[in-house]
PDB file of N, CA, C, O and CB in Angstrom:
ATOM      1  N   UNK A   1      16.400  -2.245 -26.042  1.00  0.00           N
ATOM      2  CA  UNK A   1      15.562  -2.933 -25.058  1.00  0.00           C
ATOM      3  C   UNK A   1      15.317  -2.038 -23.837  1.00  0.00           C
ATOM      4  O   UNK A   1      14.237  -2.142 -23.254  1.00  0.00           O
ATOM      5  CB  UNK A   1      16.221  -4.262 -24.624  1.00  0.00           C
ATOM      6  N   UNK A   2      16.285  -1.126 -23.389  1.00  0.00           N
ATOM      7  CA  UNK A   2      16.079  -0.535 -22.374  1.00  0.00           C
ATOM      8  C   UNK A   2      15.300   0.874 -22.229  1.00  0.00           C
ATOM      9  O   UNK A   2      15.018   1.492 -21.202  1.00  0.00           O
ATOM     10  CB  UNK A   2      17.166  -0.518 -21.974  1.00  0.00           C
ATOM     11  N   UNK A   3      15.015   1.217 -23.730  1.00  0.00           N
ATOM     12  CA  UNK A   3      14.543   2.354 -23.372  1.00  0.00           C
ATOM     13  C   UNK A   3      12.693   1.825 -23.895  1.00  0.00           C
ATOM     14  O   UNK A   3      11.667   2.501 -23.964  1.00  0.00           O
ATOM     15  CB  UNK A   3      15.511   3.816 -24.258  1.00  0.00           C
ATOM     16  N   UNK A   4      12.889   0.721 -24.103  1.00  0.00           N
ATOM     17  CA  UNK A   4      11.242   0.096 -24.736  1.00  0.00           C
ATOM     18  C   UNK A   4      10.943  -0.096 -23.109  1.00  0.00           C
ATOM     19  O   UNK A   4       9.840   0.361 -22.808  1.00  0.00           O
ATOM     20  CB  UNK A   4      11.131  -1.828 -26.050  1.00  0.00           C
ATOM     21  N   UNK A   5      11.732  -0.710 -21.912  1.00  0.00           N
ATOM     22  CA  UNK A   5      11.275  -1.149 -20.823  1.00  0.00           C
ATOM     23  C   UNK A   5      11.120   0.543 -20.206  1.00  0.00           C
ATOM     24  O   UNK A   5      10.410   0.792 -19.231  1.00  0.00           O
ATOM     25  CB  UNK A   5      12.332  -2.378 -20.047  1.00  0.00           C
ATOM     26  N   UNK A   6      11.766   1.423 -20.821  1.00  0.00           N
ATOM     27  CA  UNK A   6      11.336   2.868 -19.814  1.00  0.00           C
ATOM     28  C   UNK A   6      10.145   3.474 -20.222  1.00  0.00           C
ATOM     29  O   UNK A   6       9.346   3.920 -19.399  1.00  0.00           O
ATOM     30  CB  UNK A   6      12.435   4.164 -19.872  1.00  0.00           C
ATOM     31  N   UNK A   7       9.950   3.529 -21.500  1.00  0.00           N
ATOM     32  CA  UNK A   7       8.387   3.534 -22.389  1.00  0.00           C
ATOM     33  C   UNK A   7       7.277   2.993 -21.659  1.00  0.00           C
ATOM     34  O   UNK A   7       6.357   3.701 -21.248  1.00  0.00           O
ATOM     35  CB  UNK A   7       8.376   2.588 -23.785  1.00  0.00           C
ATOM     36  N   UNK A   8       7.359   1.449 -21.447  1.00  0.00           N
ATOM     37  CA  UNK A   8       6.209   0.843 -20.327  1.00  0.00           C
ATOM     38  C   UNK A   8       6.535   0.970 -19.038  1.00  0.00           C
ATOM     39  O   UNK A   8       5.860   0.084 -18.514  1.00  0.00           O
ATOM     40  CB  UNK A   8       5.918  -0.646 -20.417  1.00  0.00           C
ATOM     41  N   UNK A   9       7.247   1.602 -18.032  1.00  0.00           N
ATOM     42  CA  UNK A   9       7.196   1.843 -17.251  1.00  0.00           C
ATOM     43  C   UNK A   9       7.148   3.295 -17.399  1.00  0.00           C
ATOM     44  O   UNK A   9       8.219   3.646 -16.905  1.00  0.00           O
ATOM     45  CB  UNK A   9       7.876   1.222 -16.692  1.00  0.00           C
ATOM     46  N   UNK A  10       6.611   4.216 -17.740  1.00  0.00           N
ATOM     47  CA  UNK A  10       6.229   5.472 -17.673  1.00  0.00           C
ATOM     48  C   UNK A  10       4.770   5.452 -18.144  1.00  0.00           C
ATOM     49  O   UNK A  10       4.005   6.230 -17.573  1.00  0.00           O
ATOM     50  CB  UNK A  10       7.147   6.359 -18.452  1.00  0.00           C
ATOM     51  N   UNK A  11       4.308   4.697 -19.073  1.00  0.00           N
ATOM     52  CA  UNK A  11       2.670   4.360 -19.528  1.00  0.00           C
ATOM     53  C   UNK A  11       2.220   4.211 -18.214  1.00  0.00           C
ATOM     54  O   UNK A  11       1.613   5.066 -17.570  1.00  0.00           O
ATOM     55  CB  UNK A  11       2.280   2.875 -20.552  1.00  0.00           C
ATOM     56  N   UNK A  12       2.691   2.573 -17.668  1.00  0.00           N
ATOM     57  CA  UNK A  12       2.042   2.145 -16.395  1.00  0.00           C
ATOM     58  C   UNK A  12       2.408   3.313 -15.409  1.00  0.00           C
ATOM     59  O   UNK A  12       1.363   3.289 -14.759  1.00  0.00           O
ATOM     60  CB  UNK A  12       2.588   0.625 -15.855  1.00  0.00           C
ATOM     61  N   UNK A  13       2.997   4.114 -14.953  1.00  0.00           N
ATOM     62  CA  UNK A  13       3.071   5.071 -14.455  1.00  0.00           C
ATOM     63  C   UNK A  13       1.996   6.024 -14.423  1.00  0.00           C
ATOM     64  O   UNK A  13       1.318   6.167 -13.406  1.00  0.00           O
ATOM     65  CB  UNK A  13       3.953   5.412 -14.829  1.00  0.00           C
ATOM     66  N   UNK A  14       1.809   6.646 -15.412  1.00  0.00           N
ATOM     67  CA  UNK A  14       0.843   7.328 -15.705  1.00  0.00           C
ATOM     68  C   UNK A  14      -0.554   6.749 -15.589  1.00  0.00           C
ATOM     69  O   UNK A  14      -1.636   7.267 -15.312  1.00  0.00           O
ATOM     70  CB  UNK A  14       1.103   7.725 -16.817  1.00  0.00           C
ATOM     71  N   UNK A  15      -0.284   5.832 -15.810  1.00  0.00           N
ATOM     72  CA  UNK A  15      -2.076   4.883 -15.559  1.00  0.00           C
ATOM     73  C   UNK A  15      -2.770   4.686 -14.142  1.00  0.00           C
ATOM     74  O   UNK A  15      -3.873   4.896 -13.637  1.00  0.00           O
ATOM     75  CB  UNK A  15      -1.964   3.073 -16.006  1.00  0.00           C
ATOM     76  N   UNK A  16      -1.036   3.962 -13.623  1.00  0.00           N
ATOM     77  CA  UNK A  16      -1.832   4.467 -11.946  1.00  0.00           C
ATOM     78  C   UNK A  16      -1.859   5.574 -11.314  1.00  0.00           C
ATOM     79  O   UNK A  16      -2.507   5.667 -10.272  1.00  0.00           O
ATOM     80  CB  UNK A  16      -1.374   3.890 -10.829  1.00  0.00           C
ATOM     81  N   UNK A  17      -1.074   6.750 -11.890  1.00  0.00           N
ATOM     82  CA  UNK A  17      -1.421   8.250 -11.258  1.00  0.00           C
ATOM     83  C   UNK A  17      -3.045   8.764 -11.737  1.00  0.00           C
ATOM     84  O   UNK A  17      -3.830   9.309 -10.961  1.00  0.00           O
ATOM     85  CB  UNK A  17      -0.132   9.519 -11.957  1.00  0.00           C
ATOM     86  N   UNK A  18      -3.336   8.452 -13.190  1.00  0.00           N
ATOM     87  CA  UNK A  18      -4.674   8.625 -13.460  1.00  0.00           C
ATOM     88  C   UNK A  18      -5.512   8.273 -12.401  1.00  0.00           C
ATOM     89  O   UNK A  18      -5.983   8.989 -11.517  1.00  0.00           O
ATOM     90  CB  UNK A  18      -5.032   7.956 -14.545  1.00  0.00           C
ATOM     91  N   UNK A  19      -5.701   6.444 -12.715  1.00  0.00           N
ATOM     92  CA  UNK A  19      -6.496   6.025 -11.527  1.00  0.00           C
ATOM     93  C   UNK A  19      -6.233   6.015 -10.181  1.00  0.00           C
ATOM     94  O   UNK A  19      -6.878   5.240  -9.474  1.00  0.00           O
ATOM     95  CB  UNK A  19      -6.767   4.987 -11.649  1.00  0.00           C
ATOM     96  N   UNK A  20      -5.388   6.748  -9.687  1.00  0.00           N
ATOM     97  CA  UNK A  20      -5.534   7.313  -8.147  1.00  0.00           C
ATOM     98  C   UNK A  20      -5.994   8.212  -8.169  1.00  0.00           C
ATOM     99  O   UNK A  20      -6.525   8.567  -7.116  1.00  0.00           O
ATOM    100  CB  UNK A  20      -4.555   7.562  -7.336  1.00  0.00           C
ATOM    101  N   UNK A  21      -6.086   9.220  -9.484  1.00  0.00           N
ATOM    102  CA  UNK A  21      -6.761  10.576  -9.563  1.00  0.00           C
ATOM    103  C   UNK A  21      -8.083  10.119  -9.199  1.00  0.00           C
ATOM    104  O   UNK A  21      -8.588  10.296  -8.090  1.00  0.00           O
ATOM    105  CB  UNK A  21      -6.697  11.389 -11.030  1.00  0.00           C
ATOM    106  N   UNK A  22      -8.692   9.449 -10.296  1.00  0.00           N
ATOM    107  CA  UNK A  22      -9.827   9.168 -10.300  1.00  0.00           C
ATOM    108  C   UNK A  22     -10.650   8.372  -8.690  1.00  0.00           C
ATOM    109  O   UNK A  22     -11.594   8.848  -8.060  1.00  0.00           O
ATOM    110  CB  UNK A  22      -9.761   8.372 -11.564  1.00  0.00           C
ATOM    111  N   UNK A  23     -10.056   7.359  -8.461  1.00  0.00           N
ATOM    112  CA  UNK A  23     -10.338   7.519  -7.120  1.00  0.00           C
ATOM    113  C   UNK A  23     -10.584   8.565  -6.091  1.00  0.00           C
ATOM    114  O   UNK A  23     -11.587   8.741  -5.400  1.00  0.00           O
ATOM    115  CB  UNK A  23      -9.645   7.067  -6.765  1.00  0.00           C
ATOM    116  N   UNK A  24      -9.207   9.375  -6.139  1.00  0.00           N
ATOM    117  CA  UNK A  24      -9.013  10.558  -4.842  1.00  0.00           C
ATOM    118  C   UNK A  24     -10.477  11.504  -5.107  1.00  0.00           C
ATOM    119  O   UNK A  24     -11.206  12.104  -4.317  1.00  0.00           O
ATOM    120  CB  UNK A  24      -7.214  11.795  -5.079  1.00  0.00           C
ATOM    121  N   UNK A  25     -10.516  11.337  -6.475  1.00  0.00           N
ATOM    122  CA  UNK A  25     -11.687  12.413  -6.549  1.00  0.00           C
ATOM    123  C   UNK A  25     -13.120  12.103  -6.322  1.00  0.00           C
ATOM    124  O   UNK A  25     -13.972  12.944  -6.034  1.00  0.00           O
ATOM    125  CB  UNK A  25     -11.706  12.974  -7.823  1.00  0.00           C
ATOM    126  N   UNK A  26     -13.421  10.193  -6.551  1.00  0.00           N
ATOM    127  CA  UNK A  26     -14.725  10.076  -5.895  1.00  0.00           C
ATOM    128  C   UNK A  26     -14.771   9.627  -4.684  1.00  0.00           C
ATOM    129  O   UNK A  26     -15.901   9.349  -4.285  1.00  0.00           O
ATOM    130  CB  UNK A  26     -15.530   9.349  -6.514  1.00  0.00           C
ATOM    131  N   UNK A  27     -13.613   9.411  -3.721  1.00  0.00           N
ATOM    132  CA  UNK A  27     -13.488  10.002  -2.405  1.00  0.00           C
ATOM    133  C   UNK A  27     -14.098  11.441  -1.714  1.00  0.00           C
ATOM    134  O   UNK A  27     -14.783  11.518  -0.694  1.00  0.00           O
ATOM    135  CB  UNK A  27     -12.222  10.077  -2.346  1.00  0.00           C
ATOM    136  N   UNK A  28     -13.654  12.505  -2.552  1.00  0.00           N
ATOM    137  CA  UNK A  28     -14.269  13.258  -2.418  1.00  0.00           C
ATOM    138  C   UNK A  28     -15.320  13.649  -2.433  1.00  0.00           C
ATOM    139  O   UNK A  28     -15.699  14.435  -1.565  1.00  0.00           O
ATOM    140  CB  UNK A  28     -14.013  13.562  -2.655  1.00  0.00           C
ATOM    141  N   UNK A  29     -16.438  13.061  -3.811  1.00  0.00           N
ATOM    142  CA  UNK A  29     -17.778  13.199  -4.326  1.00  0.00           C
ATOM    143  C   UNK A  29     -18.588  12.571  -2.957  1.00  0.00           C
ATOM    144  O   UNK A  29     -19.627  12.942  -2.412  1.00  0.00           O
ATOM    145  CB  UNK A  29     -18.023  12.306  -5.916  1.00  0.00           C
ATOM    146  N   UNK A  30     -17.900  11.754  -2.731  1.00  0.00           N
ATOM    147  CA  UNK A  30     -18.589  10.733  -1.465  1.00  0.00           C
ATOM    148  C   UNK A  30     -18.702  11.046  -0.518  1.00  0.00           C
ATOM    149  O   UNK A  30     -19.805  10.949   0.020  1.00  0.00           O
ATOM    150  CB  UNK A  30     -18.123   9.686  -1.064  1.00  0.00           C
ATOM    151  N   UNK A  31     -17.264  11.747   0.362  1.00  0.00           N
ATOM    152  CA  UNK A  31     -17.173  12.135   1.276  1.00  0.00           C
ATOM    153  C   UNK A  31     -18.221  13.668   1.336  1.00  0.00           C
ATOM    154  O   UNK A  31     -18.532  14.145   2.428  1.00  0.00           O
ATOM    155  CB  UNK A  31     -15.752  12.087   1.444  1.00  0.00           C
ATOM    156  N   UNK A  32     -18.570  14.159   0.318  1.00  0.00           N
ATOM    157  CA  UNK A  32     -18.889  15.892   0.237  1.00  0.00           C
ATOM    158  C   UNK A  32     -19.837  16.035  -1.097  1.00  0.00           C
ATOM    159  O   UNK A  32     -19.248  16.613  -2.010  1.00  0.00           O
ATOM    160  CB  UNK A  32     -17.219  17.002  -0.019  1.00  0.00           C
ATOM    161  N   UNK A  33     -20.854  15.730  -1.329  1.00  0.00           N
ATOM    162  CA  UNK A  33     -21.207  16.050  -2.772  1.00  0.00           C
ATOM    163  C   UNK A  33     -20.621  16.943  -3.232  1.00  0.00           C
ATOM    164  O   UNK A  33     -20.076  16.902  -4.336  1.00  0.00           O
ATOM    165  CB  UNK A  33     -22.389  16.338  -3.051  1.00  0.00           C
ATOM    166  N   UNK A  34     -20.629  18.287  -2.173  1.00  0.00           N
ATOM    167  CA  UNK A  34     -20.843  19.817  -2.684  1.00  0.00           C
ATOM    168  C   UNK A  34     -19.540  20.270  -3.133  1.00  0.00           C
ATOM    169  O   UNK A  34     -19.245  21.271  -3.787  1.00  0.00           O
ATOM    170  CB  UNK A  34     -21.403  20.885  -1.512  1.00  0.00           C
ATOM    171  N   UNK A  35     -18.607  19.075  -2.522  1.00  0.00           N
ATOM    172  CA  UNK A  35     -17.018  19.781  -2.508  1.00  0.00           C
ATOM    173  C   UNK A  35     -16.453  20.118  -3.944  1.00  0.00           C
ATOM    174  O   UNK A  35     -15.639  20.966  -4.312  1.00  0.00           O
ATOM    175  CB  UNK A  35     -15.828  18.666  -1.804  1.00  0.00           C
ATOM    176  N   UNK A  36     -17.110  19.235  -4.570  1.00  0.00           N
ATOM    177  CA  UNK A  36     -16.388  19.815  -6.635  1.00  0.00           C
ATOM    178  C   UNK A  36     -16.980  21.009  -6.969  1.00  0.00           C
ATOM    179  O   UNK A  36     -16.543  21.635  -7.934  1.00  0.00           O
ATOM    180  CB  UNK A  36     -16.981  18.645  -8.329  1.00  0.00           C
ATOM    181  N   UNK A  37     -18.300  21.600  -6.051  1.00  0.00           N
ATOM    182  CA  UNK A  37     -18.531  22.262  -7.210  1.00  0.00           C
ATOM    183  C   UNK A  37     -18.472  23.997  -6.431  1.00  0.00           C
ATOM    184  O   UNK A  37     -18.744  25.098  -6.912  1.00  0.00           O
ATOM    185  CB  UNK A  37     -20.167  21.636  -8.034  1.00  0.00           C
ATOM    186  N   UNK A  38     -18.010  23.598  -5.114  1.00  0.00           N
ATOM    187  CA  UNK A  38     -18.068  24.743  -3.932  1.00  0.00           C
ATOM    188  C   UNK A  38     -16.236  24.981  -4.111  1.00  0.00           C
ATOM    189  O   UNK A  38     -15.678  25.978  -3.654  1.00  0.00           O
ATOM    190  CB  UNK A  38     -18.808  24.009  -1.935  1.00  0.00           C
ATOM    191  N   UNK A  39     -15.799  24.324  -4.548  1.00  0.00           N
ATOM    192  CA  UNK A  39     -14.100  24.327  -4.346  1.00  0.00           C
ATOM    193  C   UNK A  39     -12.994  22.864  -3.681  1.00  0.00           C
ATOM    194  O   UNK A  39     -13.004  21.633  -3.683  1.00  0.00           O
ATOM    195  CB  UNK A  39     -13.906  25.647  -3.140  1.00  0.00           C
ATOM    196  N   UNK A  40     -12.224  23.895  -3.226  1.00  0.00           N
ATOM    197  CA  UNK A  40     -11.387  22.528  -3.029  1.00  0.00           C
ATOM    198  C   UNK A  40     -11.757  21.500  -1.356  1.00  0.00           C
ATOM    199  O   UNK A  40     -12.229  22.298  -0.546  1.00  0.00           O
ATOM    200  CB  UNK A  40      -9.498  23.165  -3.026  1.00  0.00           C
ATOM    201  N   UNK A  41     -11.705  20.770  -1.041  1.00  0.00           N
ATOM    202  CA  UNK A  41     -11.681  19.808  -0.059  1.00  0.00           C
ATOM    203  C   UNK A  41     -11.795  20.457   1.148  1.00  0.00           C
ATOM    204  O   UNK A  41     -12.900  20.384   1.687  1.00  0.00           O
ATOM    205  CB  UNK A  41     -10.557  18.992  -0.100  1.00  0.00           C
ATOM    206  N   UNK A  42     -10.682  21.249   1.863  1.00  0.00           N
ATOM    207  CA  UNK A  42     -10.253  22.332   2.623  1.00  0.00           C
ATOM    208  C   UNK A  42     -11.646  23.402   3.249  1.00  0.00           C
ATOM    209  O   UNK A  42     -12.004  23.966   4.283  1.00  0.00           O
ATOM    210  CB  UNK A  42      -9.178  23.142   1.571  1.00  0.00           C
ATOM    211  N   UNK A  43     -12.087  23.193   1.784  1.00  0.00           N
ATOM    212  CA  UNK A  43     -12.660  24.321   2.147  1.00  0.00           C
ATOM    213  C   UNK A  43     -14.095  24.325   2.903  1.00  0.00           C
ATOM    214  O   UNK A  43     -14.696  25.217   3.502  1.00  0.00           O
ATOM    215  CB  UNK A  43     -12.706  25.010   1.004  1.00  0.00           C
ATOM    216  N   UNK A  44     -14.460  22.709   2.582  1.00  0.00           N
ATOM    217  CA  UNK A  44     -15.805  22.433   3.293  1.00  0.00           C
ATOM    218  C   UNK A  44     -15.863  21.747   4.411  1.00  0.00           C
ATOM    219  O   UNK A  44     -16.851  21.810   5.142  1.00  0.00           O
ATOM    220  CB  UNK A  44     -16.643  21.794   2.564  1.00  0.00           C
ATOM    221  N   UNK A  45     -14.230  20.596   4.835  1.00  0.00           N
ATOM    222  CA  UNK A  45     -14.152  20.407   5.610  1.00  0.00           C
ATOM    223  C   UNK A  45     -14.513  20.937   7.486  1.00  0.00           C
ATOM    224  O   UNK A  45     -14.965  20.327   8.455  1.00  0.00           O
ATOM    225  CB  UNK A  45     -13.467  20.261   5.052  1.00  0.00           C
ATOM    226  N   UNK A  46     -14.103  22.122   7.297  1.00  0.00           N
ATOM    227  CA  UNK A  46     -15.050  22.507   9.122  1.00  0.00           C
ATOM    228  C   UNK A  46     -16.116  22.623   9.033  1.00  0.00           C
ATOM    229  O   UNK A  46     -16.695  22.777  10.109  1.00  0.00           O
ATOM    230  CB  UNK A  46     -14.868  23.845  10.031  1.00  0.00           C
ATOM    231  N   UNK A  47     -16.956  22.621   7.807  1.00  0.00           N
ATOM    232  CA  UNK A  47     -18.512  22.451   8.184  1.00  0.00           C
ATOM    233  C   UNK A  47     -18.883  21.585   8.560  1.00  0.00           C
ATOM    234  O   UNK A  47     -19.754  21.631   9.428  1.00  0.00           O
ATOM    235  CB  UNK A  47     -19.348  22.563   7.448  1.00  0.00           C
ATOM    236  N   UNK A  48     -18.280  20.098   7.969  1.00  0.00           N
ATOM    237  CA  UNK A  48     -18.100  18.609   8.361  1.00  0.00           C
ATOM    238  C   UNK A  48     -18.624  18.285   9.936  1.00  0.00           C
ATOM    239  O   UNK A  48     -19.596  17.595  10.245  1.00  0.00           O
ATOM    240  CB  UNK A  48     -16.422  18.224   8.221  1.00  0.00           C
ATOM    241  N   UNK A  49     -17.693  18.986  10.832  1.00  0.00           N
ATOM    242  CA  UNK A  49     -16.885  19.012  12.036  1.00  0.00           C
ATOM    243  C   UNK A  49     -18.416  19.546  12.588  1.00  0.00           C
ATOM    244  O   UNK A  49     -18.578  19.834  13.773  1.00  0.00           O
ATOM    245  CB  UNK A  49     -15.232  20.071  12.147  1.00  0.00           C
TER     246      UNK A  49
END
């Protein structure tokens, strides 16, 4: 029983690290079109400014 309850708690784990991925990244698209395809976040930020 206990290692079936560590099985679904490592799935669901992984599911919400996915979908925070997926979020964090159309945060980004939103915040920056250019930022996926110019590099990382960092890097377009002081143009922002």
């Amino acid at each position: 029983d206990q290692a079936d309850w560590k099985d679904d708690t490592d799935e669901e784990s992984d599911d919400q690290e996915l979908e925070a991925h997926y979020m964090y990244m159309a945060k980004i698209q939103e915040a920056s079109p250019d930022a996926v395809d110019s590099g990382p976040i960092f890097d377009t930020e002081p143009k922002q400014k």
